[in-house]
LUMLUMMI-909026 format. One record per residue (C-alpha): residue in one letter; residue number from 1; x, y, z. Coordinates in pm, whole numbers, plus 50000, padded with zeros to 5 digits. Layout:
BEGIN
<rec A; NUM; <X; Y; Z>>
...
# end
This chain:
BEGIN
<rec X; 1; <49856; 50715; 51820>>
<rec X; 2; <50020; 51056; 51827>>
<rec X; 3; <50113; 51224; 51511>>
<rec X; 4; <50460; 51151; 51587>>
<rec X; 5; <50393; 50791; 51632>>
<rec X; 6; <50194; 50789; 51299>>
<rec X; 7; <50482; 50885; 51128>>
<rec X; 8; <50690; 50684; 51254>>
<rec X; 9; <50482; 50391; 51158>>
<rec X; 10; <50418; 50542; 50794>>
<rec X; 11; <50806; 50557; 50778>>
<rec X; 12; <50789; 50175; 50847>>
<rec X; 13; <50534; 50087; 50612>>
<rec X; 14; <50745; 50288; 50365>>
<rec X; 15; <51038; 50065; 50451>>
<rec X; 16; <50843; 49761; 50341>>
<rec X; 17; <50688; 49918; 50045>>
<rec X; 18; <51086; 49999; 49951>>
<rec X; 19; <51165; 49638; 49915>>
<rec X; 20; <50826; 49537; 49710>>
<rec X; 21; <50886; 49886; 49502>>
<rec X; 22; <51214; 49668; 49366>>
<rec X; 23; <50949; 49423; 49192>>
<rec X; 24; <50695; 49636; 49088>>
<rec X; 25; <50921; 49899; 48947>>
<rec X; 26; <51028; 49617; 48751>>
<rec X; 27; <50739; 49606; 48541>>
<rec X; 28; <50733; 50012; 48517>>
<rec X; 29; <50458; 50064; 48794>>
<rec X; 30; <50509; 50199; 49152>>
<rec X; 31; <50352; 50242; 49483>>
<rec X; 32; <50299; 50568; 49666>>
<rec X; 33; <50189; 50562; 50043>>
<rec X; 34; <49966; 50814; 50100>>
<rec X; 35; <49798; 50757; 50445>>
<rec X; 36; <49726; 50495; 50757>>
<rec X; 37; <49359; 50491; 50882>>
<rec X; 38; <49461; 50420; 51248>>
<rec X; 39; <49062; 50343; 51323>>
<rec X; 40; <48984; 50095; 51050>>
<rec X; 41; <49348; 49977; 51015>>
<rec X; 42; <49343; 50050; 50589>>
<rec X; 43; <49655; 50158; 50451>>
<rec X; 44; <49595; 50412; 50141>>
<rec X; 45; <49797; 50371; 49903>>
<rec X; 46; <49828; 50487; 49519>>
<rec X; 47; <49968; 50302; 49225>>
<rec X; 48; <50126; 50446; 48955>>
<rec X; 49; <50321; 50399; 48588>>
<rec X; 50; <50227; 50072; 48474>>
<rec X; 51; <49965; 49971; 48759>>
<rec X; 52; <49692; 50174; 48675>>
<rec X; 53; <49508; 49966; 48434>>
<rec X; 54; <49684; 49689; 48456>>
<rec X; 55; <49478; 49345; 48525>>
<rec X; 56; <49707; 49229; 48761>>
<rec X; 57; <49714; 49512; 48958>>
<rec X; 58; <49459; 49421; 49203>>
<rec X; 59; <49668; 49093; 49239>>
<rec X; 60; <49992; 49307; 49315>>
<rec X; 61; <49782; 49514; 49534>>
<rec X; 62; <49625; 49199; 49760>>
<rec X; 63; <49845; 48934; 49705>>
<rec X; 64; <50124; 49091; 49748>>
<rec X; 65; <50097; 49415; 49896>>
<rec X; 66; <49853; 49365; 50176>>
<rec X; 67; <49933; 48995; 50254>>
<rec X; 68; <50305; 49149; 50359>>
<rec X; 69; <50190; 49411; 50529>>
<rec X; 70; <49951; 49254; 50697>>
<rec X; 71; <50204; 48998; 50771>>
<rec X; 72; <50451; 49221; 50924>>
<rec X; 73; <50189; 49487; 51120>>
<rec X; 74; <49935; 49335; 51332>>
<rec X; 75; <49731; 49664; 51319>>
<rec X; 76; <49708; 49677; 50961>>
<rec X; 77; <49395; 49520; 50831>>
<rec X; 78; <49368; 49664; 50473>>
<rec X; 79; <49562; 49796; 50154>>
<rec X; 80; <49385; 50013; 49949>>
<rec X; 81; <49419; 50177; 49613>>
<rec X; 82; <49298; 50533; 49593>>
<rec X; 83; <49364; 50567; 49253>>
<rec X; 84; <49047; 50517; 49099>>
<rec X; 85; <48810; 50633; 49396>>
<rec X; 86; <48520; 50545; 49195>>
<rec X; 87; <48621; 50169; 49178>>
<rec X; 88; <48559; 50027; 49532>>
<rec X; 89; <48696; 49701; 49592>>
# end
């Protein structure tokens, strides 16, 4: 994937996390993309405002977040939440 390509798929993801960002931002949180890992196929993400310490933020993060992107993009294996870097899930 070329660097253009890259962020042209970013830009995509972005789309998708536009229309989720509706019911997250909901409940005060939000979700920033920061990268795509083309060779494992995890998206990095980072959530914000109300997520971050929330209990059902790992539920907004898999359930919800990764099922639809994984849904949509056949090269996307994995969501994952940089926010805490010492918490691996």
């Amino acid at each position: 994937m070329t660097s253009d390509e890259k962020a042209e798929f970013l830009a995509e993801i972005d789309k998708v996390l536009d229309v989720l960002r509706e019911g997250i931002r909901m409940h005060a949180g939000d979700v920033e993309l920061i990268d795509f890992e083309e060779e494992s196929g995890r998206v990095l993400v980072r959530l914000v405002g109300t997520c971050v310490g929330c209990p059902f933020s790992s539920i907004t993060l898999k359930s919800g977040i990764e099922e639809t992107l994984c849904g949509i993009f056949p090269n996307i294996q994995e969501v994952v939440d940089v926010t805490n870097p010492e918490i691996v899930v």
